[in-house]
Every structure is written in structure tokens, then in C-alpha cells.
C-alpha positions as CSV (number, residue, x, y, z in Angstrom):
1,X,102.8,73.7,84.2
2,X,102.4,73.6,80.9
3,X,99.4,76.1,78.7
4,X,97.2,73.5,78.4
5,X,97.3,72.5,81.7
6,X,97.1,76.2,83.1
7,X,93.9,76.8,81.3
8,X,92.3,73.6,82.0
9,X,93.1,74.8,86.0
10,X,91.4,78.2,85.6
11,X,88.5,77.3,83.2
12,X,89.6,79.3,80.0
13,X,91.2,78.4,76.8
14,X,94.7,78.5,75.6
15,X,93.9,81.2,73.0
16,X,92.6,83.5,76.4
17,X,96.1,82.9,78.1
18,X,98.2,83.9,75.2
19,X,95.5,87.1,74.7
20,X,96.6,87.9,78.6
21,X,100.2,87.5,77.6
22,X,99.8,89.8,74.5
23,X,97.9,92.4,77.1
24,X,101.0,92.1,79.3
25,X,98.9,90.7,82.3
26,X,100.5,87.0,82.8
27,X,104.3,86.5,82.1
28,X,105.0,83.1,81.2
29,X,108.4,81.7,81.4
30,X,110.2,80.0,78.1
31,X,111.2,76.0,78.7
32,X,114.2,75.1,76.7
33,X,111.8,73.8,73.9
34,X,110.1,77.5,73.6
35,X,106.8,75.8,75.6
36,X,105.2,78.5,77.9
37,X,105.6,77.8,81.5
38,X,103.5,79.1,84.3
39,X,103.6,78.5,88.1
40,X,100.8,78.5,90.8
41,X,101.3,82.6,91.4
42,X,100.0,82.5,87.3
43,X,97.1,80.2,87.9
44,X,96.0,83.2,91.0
45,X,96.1,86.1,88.9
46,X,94.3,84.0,85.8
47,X,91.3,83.3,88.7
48,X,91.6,86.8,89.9
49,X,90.8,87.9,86.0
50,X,88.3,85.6,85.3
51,X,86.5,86.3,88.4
52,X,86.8,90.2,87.9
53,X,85.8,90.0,83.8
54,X,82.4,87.7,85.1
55,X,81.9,91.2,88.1
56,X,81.7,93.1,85.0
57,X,85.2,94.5,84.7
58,X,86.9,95.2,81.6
59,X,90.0,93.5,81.0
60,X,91.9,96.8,81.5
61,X,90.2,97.6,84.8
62,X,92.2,94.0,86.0
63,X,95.7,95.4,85.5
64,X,96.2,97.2,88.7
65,X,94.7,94.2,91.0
66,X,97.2,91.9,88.3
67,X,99.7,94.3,89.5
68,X,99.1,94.1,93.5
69,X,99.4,90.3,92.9
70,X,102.9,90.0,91.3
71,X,103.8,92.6,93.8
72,X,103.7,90.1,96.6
73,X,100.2,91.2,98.1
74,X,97.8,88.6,99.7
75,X,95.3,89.6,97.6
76,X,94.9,92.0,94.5
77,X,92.9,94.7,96.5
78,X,95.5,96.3,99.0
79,X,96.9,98.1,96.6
80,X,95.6,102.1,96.2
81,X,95.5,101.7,92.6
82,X,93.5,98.6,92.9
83,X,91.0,100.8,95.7
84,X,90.7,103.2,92.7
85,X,89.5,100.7,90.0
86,X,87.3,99.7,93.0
87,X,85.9,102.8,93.6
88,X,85.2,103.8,89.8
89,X,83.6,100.6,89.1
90,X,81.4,101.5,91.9
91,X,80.6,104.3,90.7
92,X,79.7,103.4,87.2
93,X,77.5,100.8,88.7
94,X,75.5,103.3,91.0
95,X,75.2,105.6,88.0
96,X,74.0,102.4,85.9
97,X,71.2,101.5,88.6
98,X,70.2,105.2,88.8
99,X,69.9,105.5,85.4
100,X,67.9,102.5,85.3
101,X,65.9,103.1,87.7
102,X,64.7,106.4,85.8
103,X,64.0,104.1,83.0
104,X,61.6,101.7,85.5
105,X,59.5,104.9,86.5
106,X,59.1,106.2,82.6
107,X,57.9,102.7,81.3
108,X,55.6,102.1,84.7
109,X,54.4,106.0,84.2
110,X,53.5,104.7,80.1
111,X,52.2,101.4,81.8
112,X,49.6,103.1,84.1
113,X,49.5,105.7,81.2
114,X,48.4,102.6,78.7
115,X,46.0,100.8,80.9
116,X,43.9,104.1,81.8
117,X,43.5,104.8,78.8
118,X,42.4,101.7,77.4
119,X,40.4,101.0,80.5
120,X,38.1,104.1,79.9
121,X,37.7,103.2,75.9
122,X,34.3,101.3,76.0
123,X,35.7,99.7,72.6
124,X,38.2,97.8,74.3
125,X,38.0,94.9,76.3
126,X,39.9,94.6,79.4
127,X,40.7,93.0,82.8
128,X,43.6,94.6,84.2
């Protein structure tokens, strides 16, 4: 198939398949005419990217899992460098909800802070 017809398969323009090409994560094949060609294995790994940039991933973070796939591999994640970028992500995102959570109790601690304090000024009216 064709560019056009590769990104209208995977939901993303031309101009993001020749970015993935430049970034050395899809290899399309030259036609006689010079026209990209890409098979079904291309139209996989484009998913697999798309579905891993939407999960938060950075394009980077997609090579390995790119890599398990052109290896031959079911799927992107049996490879142990694709369990690594797993793993990380994880971690960044546990450190991400800690971090917010610690944000959550500060603004509910200036919250409750707020409302007692205004609650006991006679001068202000309020119905918590």
C-alpha cells in the first residue's frame, strides 16, 4: 500500500509516517517510481505507536516495542527491552500520582484552611 493509503488505515497523516521514517521506526520500501511502499507488518507497528503515544509514551519510549515487532514477536511486549520501557513508564507514572496526590492534600489542607477562616469572620457571609 501506498502512504496515503497507510495513513488513512492507522488514523494519522502522511507527514506523521514520513516523521516515523525520519525517526527510523517504520522502513518503507521504494516502488520503481520512488513511491513509499508499506505492507500490513507497517500498518501493526504504526497502531502499536499510535496506541502507545495516546498511553502517554514518548515517541522514543516506542522504539524498543517497534523493535520486538520487526523481530518477528506476536506482540511488541515480549521483548526484555520492551519490559524495561514498561517498567519505567510505570514508574514515572506512580511517581506522577504520588506527587499529585501531595498536591490534592496541600490545596484541600488551604481549602479547609480558607473556609475556617472565613467561616469565623462575622464580616463575611457564608454557607459552606
Amino acid at each position: 500500500m501506498r502512504i496515503g493509503e497507510l495513513a488513512e488505515l492507522a488514523g494519522v497523516s502522511t507527514r506523521s509516517l514520513r516523521y516515523y521514517e525520519a525517526q527510523g521506526l517504520l522502513r518503507a520500501r521504494r516502488a520503481a517510481n520512488g513511491y513509499r511502499e508499506y505492507g500490513d507488518e507497517d500498518l501493526r507497528m504504526v497502531r502499536e505507536i499510535r496506541s502507545l503515544l495516546e498511553l502517554g509514551f514518548g515517541l522514543e519510549e516506542t522504539r524498543p516495542i517497534v523493535e520486538c515487532l520487526r523481530d518477528g514477536h506476536e506482540t511488541g511486549d515480549r521483548c526484555p527491552d520492551s519490559i524495561a520501557v514498561y517498567q519505567h513508564k510505570l514508574a514515572e507514572l506512580d511517581a506522577c500520582m504520588t506527587r499529585l496526590g501531595e498536591v490534592r492534600e496541600r490545596v484541600a489542607g488551604q481549602l479547609e484552611r480558607a473556609v475556617g477562616a472565613r467561616a469565623a469572620d462575622p464580616r463575611c457571609e457564608f454557607s459552606p
